[in-house]
N, C-alpha and C positions, 0 to 999 in steps of 0.2 A: 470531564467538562471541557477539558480542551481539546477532546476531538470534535466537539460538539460545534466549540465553537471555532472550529478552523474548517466544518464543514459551511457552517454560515456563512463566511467567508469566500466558500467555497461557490455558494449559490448567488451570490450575489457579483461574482465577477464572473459567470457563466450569465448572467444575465443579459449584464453587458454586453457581452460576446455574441451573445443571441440574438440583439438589440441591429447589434454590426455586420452580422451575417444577414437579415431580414431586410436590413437598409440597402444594404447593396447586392440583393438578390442571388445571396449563394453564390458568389463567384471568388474564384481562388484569390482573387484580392483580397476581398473580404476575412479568409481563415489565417490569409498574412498580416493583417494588422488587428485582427484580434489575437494573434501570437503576441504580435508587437506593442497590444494595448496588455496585457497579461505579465508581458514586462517592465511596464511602465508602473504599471500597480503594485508591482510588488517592491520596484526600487523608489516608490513613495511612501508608501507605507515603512520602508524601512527608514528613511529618514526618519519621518514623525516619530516611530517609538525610539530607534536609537539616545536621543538626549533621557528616556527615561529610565536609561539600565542603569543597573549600577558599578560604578567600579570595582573592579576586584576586591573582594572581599577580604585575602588572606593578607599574609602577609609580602614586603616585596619583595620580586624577586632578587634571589641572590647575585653579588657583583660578579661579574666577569659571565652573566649569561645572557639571553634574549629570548625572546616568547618562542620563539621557533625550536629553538633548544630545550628548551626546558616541557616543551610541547612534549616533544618526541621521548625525551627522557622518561616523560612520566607515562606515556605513551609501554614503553620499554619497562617501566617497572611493574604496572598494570600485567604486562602482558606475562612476566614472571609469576606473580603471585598465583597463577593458574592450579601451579603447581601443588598450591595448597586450599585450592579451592576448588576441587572438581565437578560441584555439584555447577558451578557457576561456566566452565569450561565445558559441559556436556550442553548448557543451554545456551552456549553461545554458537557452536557448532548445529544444534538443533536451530536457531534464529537464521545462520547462515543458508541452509537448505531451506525451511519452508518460508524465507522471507522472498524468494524470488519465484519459487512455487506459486504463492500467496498472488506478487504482483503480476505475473504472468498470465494469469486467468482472467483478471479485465485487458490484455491487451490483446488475446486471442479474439476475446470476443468481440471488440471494438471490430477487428480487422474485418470478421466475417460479416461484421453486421454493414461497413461500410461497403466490402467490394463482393458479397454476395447475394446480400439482403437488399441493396440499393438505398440503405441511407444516408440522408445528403446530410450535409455542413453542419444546417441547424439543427436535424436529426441527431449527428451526433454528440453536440454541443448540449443539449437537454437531456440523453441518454448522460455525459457528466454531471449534468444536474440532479436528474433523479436516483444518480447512484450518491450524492453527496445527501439527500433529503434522506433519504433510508437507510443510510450509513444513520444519522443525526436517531432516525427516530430507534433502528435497533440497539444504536447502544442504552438508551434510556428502557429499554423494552426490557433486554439481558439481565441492566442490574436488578431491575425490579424481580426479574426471577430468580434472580442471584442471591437477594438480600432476602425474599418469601421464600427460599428451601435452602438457606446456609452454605449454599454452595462454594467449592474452593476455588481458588485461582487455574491450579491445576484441568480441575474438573471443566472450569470454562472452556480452557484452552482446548480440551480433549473435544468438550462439543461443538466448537464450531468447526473445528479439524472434522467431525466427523460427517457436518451438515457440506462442508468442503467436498469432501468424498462422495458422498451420495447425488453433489451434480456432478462432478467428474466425471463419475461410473455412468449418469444418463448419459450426457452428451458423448463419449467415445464409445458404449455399447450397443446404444439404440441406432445410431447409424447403419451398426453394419445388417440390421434385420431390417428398415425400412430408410425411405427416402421421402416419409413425409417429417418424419419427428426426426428428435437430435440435430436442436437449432435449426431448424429445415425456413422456418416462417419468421414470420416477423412480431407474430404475436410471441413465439417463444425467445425472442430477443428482447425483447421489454420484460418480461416475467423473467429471465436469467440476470436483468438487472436488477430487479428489486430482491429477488433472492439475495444474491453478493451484497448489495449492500447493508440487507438486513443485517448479515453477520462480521461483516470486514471491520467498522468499527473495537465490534467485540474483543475480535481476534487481535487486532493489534494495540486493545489497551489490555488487554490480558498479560502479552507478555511483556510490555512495561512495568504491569504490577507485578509481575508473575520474577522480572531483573531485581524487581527496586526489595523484594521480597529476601534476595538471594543475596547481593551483593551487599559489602559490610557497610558497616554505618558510619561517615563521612567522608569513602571514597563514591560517592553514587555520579558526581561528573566523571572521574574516569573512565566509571564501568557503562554509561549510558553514551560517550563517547566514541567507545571499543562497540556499543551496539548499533549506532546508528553507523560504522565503518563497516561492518559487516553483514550489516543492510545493503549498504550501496555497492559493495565488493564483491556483492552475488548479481548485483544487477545486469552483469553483460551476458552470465549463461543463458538466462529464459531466451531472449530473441536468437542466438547465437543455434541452440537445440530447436524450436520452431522453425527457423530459419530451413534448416537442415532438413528438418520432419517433413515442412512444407514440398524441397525440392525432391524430394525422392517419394512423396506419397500423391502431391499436386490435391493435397484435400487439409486444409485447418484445422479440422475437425479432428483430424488423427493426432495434432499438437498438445492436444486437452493428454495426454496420455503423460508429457512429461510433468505438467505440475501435479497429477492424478498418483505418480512415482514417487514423486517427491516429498507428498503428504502423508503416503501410505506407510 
């Protein structure tokens, strides 16, 4: 539910944005202060819910520490327990790799769709949106399959990993036999988004359930903090390797290979 509802979220300040780019006719002003409206929104929204969290729950902390301290420490004890938890350390290492696999395959596509395909502003401002709508509708699609054939957490994870794979393999195989498929058009850029979306929700509430599943029962802040850190810790390889791919092959399309590795 809450990817559900943080794609809602999602469409409705892509609307905006689309609203800003339409008014001021596609001009790079325009994509700078829908940047700058995208941060306005989010540090409003964070006032308004802020007065409604709750205070720390536990107990307080202990004298002679500070939230920074005591951060890191538990930080550091987390990170010990690995030791006795393998099953949970093999899936944090497996999150590390296909988490940036995973995000690096809408930014591929973005790029080619903007500087080869000719999509403008609001082009691709809507392509975020109809990737946030079919994000919203595959995940309610999933569980429905999920809950009519018993399926596991696990098993999710394998099938959209697998549905992952199977565009991968188009988009970097099909290229090298022809020059009209393998992303070539612009009809296959719209259809590669509603694909991904269909399953990205999936995939990334699988392996929250798939954490919350594994890690012991009333450490689940530390261990969903150690995951969203090594979400973001992967995040500089995907551009850093496409970057690379980019310069030495001068085609994008040969980039699809490293999240294609990484899945595999």
């Amino acid at each position: 539910m809450s990817v559900v509802i943080a794609n809602i979220g999602s469409v409705l300040i892509h609307g905006f944005c689309i609203g800003i780019s339409w008014s001021m006719k596609e001009s790079s002003l325009s994509l700078e202060i829908a940047i700058a409206f995208s941060g306005v929104w989010w540090l409003l929204w964070m006032l308004i819910i802020a007065p409604w969290l709750d205070a720390r729950p536990n107990a307080p902390l202990p004298k002679g520490t500070n939230w920074v301290v005591h951060s890191w420490s538990k930080t550091y004890s987390t990170l010990r327990s690995f030791r006795k938890l393998p099953e949970i350390f093999k899936f944090m290492i497996a999150w590390f790799i296909l988490s940036d696999g995973i995000n690096t395959i809408p930014a591929i596509l973005f790029i080619i769709l903007y500087r080869e395909l000719a999509f403008t502003h609001t082009h691709s401002i809507i392509i975020s949106v109809l990737l946030a709508l079919m994000a919203s509708i595959g995940a309610y699609l999933f569980m429905i399959i999920r809950k009519f054939w018993s399926l596991t957490t696990k098993f999710m994870i394998l099938l959209t990993l697998g549905f992952y794979t199977l565009l991968m393999a188009y988009l970097v195989i099909v290229p090298y036999f022809t020059e009209k498929a393998g992303l070539r058009t612009v009809g296959e850029g719209w259809a590669c988004t509603v694909y991904i979306g269909l399953i990205i929700s999936t995939f990334y509430s699988s392996m929250r359930v798939m954490l919350s599943e594994l890690c012991p029962v009333g450490d689940e802040n530390e261990w969903f903090s150690l995951y969203l850190l090594a979400d973001k810790g992967s995040s500089w390889l995907g551009p850093f390797v496409t970057g690379a791919i980019y310069t030495y092959a001068h085609d994008y399309r040969k980039a699809f290979w490293f999240p294609l590795g990484l899945i595999v």
